[in-house]
Residue frames as qw, qx, qy, qz and C-alpha x, y, z in Angstrom:
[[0.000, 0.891, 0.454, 0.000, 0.00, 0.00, 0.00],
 [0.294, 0.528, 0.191, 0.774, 0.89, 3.49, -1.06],
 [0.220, -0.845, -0.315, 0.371, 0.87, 7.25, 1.30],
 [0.331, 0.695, 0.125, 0.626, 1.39, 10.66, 0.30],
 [0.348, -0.298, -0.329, 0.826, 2.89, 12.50, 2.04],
 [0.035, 0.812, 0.540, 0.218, 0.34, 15.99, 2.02],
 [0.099, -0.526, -0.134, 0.834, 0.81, 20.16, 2.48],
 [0.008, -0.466, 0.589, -0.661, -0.69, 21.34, 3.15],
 [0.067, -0.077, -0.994, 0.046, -1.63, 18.84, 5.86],
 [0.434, -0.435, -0.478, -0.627, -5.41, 18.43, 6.88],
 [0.052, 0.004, -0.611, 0.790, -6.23, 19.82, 10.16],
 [0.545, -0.482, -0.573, -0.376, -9.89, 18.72, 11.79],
 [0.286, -0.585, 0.215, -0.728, -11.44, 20.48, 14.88],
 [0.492, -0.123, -0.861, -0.037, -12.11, 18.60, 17.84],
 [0.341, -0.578, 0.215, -0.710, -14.12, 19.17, 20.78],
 [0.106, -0.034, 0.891, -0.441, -14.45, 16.93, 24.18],
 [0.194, 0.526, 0.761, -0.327, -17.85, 17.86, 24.50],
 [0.218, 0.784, 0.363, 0.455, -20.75, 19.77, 21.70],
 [0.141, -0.963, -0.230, -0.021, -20.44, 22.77, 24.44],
 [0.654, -0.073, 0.158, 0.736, -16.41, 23.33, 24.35],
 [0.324, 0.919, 0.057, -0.218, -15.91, 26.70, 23.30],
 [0.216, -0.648, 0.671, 0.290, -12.04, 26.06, 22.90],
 [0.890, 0.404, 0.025, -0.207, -11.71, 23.39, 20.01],
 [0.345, -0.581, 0.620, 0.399, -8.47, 21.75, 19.56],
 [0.675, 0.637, -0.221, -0.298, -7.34, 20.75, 16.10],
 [0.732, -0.358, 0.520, 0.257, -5.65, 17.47, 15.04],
 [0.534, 0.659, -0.340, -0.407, -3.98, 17.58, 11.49],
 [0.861, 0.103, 0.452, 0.209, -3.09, 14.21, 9.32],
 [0.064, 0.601, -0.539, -0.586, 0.48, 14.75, 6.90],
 [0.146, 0.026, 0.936, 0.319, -0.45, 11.31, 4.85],
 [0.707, 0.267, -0.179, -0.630, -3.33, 10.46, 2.36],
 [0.104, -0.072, 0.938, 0.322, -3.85, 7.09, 0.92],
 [0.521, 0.227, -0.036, -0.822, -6.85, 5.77, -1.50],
 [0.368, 0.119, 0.922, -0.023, -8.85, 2.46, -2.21],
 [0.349, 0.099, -0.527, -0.769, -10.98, 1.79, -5.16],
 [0.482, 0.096, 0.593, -0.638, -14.39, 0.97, -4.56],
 [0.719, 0.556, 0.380, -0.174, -16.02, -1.54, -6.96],
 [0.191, 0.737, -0.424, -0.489, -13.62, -0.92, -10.00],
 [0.920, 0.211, 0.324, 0.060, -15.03, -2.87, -12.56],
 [0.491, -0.096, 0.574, 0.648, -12.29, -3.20, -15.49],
 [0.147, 0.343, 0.556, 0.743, -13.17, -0.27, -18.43],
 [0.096, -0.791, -0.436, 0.418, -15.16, 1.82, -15.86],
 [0.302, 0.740, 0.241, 0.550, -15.46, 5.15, -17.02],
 [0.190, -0.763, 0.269, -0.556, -15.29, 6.74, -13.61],
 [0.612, -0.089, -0.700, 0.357, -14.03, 5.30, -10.30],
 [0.631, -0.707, -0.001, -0.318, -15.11, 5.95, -6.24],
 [0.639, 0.168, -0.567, 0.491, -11.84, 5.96, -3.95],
 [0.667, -0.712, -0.190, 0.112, -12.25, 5.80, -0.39],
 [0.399, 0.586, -0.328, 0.625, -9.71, 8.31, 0.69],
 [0.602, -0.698, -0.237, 0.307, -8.11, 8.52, 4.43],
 [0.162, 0.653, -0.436, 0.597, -6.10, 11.05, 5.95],
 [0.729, -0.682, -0.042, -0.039, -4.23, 10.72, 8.91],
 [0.088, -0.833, 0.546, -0.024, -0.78, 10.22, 10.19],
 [0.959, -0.237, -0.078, -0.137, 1.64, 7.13, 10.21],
 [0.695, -0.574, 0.432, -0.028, 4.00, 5.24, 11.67],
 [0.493, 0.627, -0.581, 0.160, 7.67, 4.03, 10.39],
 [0.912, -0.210, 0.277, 0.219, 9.66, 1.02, 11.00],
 [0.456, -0.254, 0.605, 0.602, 12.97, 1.17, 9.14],
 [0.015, 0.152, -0.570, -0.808, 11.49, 3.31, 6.52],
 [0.257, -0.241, -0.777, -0.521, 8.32, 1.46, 5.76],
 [0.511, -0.294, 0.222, -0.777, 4.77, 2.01, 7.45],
 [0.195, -0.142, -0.923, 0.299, 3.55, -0.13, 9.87],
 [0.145, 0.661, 0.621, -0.395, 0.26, 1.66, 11.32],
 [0.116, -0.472, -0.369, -0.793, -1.99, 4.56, 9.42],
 [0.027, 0.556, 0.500, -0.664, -4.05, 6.44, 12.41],
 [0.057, 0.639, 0.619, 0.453, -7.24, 7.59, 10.24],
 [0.027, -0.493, -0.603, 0.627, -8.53, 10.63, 11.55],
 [0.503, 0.495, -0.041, -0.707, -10.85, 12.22, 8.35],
 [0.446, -0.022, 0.767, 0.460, -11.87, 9.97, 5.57],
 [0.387, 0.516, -0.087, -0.759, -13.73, 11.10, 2.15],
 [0.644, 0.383, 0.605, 0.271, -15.09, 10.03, -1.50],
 [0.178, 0.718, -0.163, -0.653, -14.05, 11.11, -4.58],
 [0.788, 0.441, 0.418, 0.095, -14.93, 10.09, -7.80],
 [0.206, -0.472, 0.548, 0.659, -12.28, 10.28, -10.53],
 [0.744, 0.526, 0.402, -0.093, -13.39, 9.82, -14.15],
 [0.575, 0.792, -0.136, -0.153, -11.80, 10.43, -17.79],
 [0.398, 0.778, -0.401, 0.275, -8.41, 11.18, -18.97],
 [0.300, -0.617, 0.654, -0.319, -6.88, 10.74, -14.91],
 [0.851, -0.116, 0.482, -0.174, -8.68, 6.97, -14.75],
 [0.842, 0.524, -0.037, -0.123, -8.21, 6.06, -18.51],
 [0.647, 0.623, -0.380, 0.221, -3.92, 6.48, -18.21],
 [0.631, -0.697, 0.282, -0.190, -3.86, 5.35, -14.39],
 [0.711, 0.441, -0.541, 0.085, -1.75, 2.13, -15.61],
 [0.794, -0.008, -0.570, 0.212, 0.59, 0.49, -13.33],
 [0.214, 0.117, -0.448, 0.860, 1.91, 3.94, -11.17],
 [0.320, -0.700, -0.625, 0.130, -0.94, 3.67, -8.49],
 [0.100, -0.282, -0.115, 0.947, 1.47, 7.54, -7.28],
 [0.148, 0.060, 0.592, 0.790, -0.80, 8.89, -10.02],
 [0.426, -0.625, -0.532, -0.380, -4.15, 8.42, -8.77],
 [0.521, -0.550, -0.453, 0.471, -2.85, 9.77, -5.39],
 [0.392, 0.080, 0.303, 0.865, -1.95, 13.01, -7.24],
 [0.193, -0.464, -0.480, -0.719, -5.07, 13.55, -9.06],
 [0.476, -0.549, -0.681, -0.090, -6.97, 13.16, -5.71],
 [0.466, -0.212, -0.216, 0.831, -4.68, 15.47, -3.94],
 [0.018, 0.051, 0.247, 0.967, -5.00, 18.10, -6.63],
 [0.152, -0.395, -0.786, -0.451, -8.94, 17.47, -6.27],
 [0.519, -0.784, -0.331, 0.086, -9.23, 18.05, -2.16],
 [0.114, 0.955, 0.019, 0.273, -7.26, 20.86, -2.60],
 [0.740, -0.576, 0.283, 0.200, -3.34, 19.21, -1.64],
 [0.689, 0.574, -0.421, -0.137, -0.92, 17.93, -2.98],
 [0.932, -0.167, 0.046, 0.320, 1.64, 14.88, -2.46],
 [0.011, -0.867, 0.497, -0.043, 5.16, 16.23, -1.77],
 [0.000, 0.442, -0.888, 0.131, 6.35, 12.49, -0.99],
 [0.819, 0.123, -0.452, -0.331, 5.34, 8.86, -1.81],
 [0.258, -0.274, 0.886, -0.270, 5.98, 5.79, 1.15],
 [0.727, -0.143, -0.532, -0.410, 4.94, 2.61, 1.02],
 [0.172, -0.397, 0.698, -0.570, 4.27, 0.15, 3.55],
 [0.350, -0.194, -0.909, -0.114, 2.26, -3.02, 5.02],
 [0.426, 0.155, 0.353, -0.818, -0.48, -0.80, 7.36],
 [0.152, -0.244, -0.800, -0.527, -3.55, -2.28, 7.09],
 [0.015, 0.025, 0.591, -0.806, -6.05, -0.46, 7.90],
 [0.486, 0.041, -0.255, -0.835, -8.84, -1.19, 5.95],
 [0.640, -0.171, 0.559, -0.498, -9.35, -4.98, 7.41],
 [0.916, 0.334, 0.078, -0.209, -8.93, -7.05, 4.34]]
């Protein structure tokens, strides 16, 4: 599995309780994306996107801590020349939720249960 590194990162209020007046803010530097359903010759695609932060072993990730996930549907031109460099579709999604990837890691996190 693939992370992007992200900036700028993606900072999400938080509150103990609904009445808080003080919010504290937690921010995720990584992205990563899963294809939902992607038959073969789709026209568009649905990727479960997370943000959050993760964790390094000698270089490679070991954990992903979710803390925002999203959908975003890719379609044309971005899906049609996605080919083998998965970086590519982490890019377009960036450039979509207003980021960008500054740095590619891979790693054996699994956080999606399968």
């Amino acid at each position: 599995m693939i992370f992007g590194k992200i900036s700028p990162v993606i900072s999400m209020a938080t509150q103990d309780t609904l009445f808080n007046p003080s919010p504290e803010f937690i921010t995720g530097s990584y992205m990563t994306a899963v294809a939902n359903n992607y038959p073969l010759g789709a026209n568009q695609v649905n990727f479960r996107v997370s943000y959050g932060n993760c964790t390094f072993n000698s270089g490679s990730v070991v954990k992903f801590d979710v803390i925002h996930s999203d959908n975003v549907v890719l379609s044309g031109s971005t899906i049609a020349t996605w080919g083998e460099d998965d970086s590519v579709i982490l890019d377009a999604i960036a450039l979509a939720q207003g980021t960008t990837v500054t740095q590619v890691v891979s790693g054996s996190a699994n956080m999606f249960g399968f």
